[in-house]
C-alpha positions as CSV (number, residue, x, y, z in Angstrom):
1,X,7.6,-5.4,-4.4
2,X,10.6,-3.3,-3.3
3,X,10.2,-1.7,-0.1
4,X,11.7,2.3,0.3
5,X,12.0,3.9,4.0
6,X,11.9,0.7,5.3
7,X,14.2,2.0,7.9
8,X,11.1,3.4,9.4
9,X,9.5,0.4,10.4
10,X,12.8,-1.2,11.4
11,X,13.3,1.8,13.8
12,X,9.4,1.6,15.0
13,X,10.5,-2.4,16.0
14,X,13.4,-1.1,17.9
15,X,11.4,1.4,19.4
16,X,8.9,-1.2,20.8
17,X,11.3,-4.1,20.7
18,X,10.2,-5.5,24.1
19,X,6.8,-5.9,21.9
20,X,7.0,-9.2,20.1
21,X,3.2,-9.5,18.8
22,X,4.1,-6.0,17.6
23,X,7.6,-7.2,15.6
24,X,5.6,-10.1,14.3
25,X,3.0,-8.3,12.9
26,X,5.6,-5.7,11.1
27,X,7.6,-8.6,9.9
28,X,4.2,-9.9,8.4
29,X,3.5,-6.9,6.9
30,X,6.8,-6.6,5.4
31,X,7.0,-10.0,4.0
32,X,3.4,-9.9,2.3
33,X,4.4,-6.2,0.8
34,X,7.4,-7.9,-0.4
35,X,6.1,-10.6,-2.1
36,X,3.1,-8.6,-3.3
37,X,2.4,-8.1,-6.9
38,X,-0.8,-5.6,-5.7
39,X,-2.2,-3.6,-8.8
40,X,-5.8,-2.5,-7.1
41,X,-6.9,-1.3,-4.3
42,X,-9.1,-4.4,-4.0
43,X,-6.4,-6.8,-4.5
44,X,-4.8,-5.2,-1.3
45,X,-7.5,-5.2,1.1
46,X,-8.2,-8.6,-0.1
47,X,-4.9,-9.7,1.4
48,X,-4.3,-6.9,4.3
49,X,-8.2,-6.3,5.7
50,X,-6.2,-3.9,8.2
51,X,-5.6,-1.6,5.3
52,X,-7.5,1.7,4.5
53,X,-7.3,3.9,1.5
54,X,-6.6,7.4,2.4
55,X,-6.2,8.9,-0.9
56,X,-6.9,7.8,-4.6
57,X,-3.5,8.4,-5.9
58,X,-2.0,5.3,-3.9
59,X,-2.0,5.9,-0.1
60,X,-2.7,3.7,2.9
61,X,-3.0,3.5,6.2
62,X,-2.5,0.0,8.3
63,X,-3.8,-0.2,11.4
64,X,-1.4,-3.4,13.4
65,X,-4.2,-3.3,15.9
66,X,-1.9,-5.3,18.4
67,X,-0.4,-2.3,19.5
68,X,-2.4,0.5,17.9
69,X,0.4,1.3,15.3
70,X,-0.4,3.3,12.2
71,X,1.7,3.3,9.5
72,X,1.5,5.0,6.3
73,X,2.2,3.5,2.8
74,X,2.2,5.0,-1.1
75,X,2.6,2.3,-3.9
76,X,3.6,3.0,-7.2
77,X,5.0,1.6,-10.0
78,X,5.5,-1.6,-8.0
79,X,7.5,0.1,-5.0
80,X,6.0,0.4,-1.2
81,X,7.6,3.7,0.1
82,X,6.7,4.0,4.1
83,X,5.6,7.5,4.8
84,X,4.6,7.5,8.5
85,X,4.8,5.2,11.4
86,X,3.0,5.9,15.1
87,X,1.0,5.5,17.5
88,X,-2.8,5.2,17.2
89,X,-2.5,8.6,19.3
90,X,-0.1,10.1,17.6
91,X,-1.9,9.7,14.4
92,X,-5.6,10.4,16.2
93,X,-3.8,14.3,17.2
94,X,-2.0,14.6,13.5
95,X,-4.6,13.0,11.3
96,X,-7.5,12.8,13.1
97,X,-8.8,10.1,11.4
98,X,-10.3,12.5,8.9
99,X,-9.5,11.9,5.1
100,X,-9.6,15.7,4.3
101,X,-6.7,16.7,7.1
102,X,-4.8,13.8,5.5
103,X,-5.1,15.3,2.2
104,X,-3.8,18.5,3.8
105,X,-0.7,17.2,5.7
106,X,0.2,15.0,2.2
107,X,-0.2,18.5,0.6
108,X,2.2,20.0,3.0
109,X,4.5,17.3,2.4
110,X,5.0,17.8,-1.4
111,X,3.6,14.2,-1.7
112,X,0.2,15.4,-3.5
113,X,-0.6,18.4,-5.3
């Protein structure tokens, strides 16, 4: 699977490059997204337990619980495209953690209608 916006994980590494539990864990995510074939939501949480869907029309949230990093993926048609990438605060004071105020800010975003 082709990975779009990766540039926002690599920057997230750099960001917290003193971190290595942290690079591991996004180089593992990358790799398994990468060699993924995932066509159901089960097939993905099968293989990433730290991922929760968010909304039905393909979005997730992974939790690398190392370093309380969020980072927000839509799949389609065989492509990963990397939304968001924080903190655990950062996405506790945008998200909330709350399924409706992530519908809203993908809404704002043009990435839902």
């Amino acid at each position: 699977m082709e990975i779009l916006r990766k540039d926002r994980l690599l920057r997230h590494k750099i960001k917290n490059k003193g971190n290595i539990k942290l690079n591991k864990a996004i180089d593992s995510l990358i790799v398994d997204i990468e060699k993924a074939n995932w066509r159901t939501k089960i097939e993905i949480i099968a293989e990433r337990p730290d991922a929760d869907c968010v909304h039905s029309e393909g979005f997730y949230f992974f939790d690398i619980d190392i370093h309380r990093t969020m980072i927000l993926i839509v799949f389609e048609d065989n492509e990963a495209t990397i939304i968001w990438t924080g903190s655990h605060d950062d996405y506790d004071l945008i998200f909330k953690g709350n399924k409706k105020t992530i519908e809203t800010w993908l809404r704002k975003q043009g990435l839902i209608k």
